[in-house]
N, C-alpha and C positions, 0 to 999 in steps of 0.2 A: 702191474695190470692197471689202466685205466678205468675209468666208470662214467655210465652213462647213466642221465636218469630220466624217463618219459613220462611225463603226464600227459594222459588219454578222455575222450569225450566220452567212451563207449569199454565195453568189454565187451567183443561182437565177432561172432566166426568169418566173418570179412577183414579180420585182423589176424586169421590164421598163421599167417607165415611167421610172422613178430613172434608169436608161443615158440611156432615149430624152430624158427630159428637158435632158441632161447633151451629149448627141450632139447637138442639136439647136441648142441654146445659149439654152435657155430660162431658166435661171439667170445665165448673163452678162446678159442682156437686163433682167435685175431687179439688175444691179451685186454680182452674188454670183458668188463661184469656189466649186463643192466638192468635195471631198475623199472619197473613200469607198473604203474595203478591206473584206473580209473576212477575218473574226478565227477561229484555228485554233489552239486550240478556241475554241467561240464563246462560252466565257465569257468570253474577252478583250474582251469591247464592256464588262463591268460594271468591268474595271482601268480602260478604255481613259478612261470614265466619272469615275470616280473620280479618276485622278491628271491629268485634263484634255486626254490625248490627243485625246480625240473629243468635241463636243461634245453629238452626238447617237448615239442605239441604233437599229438596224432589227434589229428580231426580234418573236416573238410577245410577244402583250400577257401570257402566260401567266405572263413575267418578271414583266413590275411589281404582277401581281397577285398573286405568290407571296411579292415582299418587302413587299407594302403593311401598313403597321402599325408594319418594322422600323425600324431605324436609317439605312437604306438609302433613302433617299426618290425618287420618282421618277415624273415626271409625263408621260404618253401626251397628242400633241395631235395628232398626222395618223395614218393608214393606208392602206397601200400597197396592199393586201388584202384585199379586203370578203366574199369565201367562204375556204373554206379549198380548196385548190388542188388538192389527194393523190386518188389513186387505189387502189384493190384492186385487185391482178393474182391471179389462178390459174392452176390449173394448165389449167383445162380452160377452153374456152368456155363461156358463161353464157348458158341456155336459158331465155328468157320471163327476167317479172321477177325484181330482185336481190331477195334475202329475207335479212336479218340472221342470221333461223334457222337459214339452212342456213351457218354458223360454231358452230354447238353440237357439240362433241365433236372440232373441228377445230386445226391448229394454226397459228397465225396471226406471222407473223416482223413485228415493230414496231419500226424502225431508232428507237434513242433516243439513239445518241451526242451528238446536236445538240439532245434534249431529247427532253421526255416525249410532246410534244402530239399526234402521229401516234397513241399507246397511246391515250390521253384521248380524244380526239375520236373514235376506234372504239368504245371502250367505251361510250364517254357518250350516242351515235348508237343502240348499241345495246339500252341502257335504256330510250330515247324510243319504242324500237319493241315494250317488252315483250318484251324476249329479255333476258336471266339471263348477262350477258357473262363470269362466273366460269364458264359452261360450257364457254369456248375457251379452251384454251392460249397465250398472248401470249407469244411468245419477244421477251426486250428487253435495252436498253442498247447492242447494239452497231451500228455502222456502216452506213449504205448498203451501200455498195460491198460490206461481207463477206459483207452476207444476201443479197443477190442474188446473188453467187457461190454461194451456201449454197444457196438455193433451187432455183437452176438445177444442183446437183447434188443436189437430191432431197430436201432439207430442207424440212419444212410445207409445207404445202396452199393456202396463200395470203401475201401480203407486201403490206405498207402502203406506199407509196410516191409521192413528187414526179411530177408530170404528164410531165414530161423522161423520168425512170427508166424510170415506168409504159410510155410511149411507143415507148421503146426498147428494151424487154423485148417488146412487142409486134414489132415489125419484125422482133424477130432471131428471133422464132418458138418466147421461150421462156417464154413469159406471156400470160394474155389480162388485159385488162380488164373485169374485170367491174359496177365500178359506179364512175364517177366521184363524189365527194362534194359538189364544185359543181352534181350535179344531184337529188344526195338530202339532202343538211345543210343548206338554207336560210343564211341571211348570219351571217359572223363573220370579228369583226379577227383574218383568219391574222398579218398580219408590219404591225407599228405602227413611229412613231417613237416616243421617249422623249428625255427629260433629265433631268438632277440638277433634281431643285425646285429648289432654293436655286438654281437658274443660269437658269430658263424668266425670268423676267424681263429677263438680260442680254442674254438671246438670242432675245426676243419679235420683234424687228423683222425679224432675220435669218430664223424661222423662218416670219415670214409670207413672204415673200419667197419662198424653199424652197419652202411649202406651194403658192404660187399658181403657181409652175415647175410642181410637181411635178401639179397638178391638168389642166395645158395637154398636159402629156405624156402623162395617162393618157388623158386625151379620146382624142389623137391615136393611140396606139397601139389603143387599142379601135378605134379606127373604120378604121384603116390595110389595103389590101391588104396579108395574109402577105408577097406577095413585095417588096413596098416595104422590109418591115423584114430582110430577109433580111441585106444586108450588115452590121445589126448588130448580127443573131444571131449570124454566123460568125467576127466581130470577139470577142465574148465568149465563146463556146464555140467556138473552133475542131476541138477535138476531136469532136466529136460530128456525126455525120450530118447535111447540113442540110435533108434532110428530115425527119427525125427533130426535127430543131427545128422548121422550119415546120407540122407534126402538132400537135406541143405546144401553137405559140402558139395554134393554128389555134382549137385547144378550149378554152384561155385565155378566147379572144377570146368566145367562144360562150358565156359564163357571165358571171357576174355580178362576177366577181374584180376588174376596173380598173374598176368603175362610179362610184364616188367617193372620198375623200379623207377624208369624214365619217364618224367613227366613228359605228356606231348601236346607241344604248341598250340595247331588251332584248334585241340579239344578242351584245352582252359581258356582261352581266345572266346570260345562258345558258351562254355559255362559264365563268364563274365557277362556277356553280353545277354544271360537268359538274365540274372542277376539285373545289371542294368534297365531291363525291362522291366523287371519289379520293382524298381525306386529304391533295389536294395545294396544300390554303390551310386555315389554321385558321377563317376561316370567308370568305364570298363576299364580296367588297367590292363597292361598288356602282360603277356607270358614272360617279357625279359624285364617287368618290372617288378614281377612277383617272386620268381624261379631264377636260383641261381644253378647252376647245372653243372657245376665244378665237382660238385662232389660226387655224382654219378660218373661223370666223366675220370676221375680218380680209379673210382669203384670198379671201372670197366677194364680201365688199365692196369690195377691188380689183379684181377681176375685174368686178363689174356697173359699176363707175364709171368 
């Protein structure tokens, strides 16, 4: 039996299908064990990387498209993620439709300790819509957990936040939801795999392997009664409400987020390009410069055969 080992930016029910796959033993079944933590900070996937800890990254594709160019090389071949998952909560309930514009002159808390992509993907959303995003305040860099304490004691007028967070800022009656982004931002790789280039070839066989697990799992979770998966919601977040989980998955399940495995072209073609607007790649790399697609391609062809 081979083995795989994943270092991760998050441990986050947008990563469902990874457990369920893992729970299920759809990876033994393909003669693979693997291995997966969450790295704190989550820059520890690019050590973890580097000195061989892990052989694979879950996180956004935003990484490897921020080092594409460098010395740092590093090749995307699945995605866990096909929307990005985050929600706007406010202070108040949202009457008729969400309008981008009514964020002008407001101030908006964007947890960036785990990264930028929550700021970017608001801003970038908001360009698309012809709203002028310099006209909202983005409070950034720091933590979940702080801005939502913040917020809930009267800090900004809105907060960017994980479907989970979102969720549970709703129940406790101290946020609304106002616009999920899996129903306004169209498809994008929120959280991909990676590898060191120089290593996808040693580790092609194992990651088709992975990918065809990981593609049986997402089926089945998409398609799962909530309360099926319930015990191994409660298994990974014990802390947390479990209806508060089963809310989350529920709208997970309702989007497009586990639809497939296959990264698609020009919705990372877009995310680079929102990226690039921010100064945050010296210029937008393209999809076949990032995404090797071999190994889904594999993946698909064991699976039909």
């Amino acid at each position: 039996m081979s083995h795989l080992s994943i270092s991760a930016t998050a441990h986050g029910l947008n990563y469902l299908p990874e457990y369920y796959a893992d729970h299920a033993g759809l990876f033994a079944d393909r003669d693979l064990t693997v291995h997966a933590k969450a790295c704190d900070p989550w820059t520890g996937v690019l050590d973890d990387l580097a000195d061989g800890t892990a052989d694979v990254a879950l996180g956004g594709i935003w990484v490897p498209g921020m080092y594409h160019g460098t010395s740092r090389e590093l090749t995307v071949f699945a995605q866990l993620n096909h929307q990005f998952p985050k929600a706007l909560v406010t202070r108040t309930e949202q009457v008729g439709d969400f309008e981008w514009a009514s964020l002008t002159g407001k101030t908006v808390l964007a947890p960036g300790i785990g990264g930028s992509a929550p700021y970017a993907i608001t801003a970038g959303m908001m360009r698309e819509a012809g709203v002028d995003s310099a006209g909202t305040t983005f409070l950034r860099d720091l933590s979940t957990p702080m801005f939502v304490e913040l917020f809930e004691d009267g800090l900004g007028d809105a907060i960017i936040l994980d479907i989970t967070t979102a969720q549970s800022m709703h129940d406790r009656g101290t946020g609304h939801i106002a616009v999920e982004y899996a129903e306004v931002g169209g498809l994008g790789p929120n959280s991909v795999y990676y590898c060191r280039t120089d290593r996808f070839d040693e580790l092609s066989e194992r990651l088709v392997a992975f990918t065809s697990a990981l593609s049986d799992g997402m089926a089945a979770v998409r398609q799962a009664p909530v309360s099926e998966l319930e015990p191994l919601l409660a298994e990974h977040w014990p802390a947390m409400p479990l209806a508060t989980l089963s809310a989350s998955c529920a709208r997970i399940q309702r989007s497009r987020t586990w639809d497939t495995v296959r990264i698609d072209g020009p919705a990372t073609d877009r995310w680079m390009r929102i990226l690039a607007e921010e100064a945050m790649v010296r210029s937008a790399p393209a999809f076949a410069d990032l995404v090797d697609t071999r190994i889904v391609d594999a993946a698909e062809l064991v699976a039909v055969g």
